[in-house]
C-alpha positions in Angstrom: 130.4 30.7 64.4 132.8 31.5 67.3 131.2 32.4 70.8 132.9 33.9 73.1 132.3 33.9 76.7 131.4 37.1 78.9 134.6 37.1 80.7 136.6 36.7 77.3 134.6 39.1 75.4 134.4 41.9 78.5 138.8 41.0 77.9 139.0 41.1 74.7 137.5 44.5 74.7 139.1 45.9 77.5 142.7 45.0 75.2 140.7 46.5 72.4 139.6 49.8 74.3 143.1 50.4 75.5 144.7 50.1 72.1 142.5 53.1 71.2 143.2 54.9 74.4 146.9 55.0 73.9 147.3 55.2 70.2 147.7 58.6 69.2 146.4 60.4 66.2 148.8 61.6 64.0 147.8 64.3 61.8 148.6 64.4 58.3 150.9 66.9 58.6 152.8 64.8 61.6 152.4 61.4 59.3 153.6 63.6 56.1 156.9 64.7 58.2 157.4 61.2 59.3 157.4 60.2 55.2 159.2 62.6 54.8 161.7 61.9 56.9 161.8 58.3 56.6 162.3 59.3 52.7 165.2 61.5 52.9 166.9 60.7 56.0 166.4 57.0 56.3 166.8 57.1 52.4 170.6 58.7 53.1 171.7 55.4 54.0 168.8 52.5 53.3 169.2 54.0 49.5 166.3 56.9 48.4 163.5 53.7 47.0 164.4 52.0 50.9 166.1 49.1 48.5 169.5 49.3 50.4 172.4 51.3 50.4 175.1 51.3 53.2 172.5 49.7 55.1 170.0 47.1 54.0 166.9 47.3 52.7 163.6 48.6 54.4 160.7 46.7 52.2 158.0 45.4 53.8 158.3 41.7 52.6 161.8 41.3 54.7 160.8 43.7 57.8 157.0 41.5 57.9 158.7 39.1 60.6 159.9 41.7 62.7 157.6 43.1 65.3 157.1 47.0 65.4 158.5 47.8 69.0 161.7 45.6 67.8 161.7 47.9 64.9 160.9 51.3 67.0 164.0 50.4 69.3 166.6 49.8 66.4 165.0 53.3 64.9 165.5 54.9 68.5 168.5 53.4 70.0 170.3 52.8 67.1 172.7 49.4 66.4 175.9 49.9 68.0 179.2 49.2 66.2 177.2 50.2 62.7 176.3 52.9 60.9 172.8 52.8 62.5 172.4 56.3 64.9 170.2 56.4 67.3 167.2 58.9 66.9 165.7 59.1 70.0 165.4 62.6 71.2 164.7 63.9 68.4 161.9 61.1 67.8 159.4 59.8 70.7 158.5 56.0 70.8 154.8 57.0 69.0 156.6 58.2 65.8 159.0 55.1 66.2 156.2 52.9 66.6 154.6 54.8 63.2 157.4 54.4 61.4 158.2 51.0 61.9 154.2 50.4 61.1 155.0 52.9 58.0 158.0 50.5 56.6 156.2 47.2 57.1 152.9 48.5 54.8 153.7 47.7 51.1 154.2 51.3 49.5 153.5 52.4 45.5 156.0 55.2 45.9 
């Protein structure tokens, strides 16, 4: 069994506590609107199933490697010289950050 010291437990939940404090709550109508949009708009272009299309694919197994806030910053500033647009403005980091969490979680539909 693993011990861990005071200081190192009093850190680990301070990290712990923070990640709750600034990790909003989306409802399920806010998380149903991010699907949604991930479905149809993302779909336009990454193909309707997220298999590829004009741009690649969005599975899970190829995005695993690539950490979230890399992903929210390709979702809001866009790749230059591609097809990629940027969506911030009409996204904020949080729903970035969701999404990208959203496309790397292995999905049945």
């Amino acid at each position: 069994m693993c011990m861990l010291s005071g200081r190192t437990y009093r850190s680990v939940a301070a990290v712990v506590t923070a990640m709750y404090a600034i990790t909003p709550c989306w409802s399920d109508d806010r998380a149903k609107s991010l699907e949604r949009l991930v479905r149809q708009d993302c779909g336009s272009c990454h193909g309707m199933t997220l298999k590829g299309g004009l741009g690649p694919d969005l599975l899970a197994a190829r995005l695993a490697g690539i950490p979230s806030d890399t992903l929210a910053g390709i979702i809001l500033d866009g790749v230059p010289g591609t097809p990629m647009p940027p969506w911030r403005g009409l996204l904020s980091e949080q729903d970035a950050l969701w999404i990208a969490d959203y496309l790397k979680t292995e999905r049945t539909k």
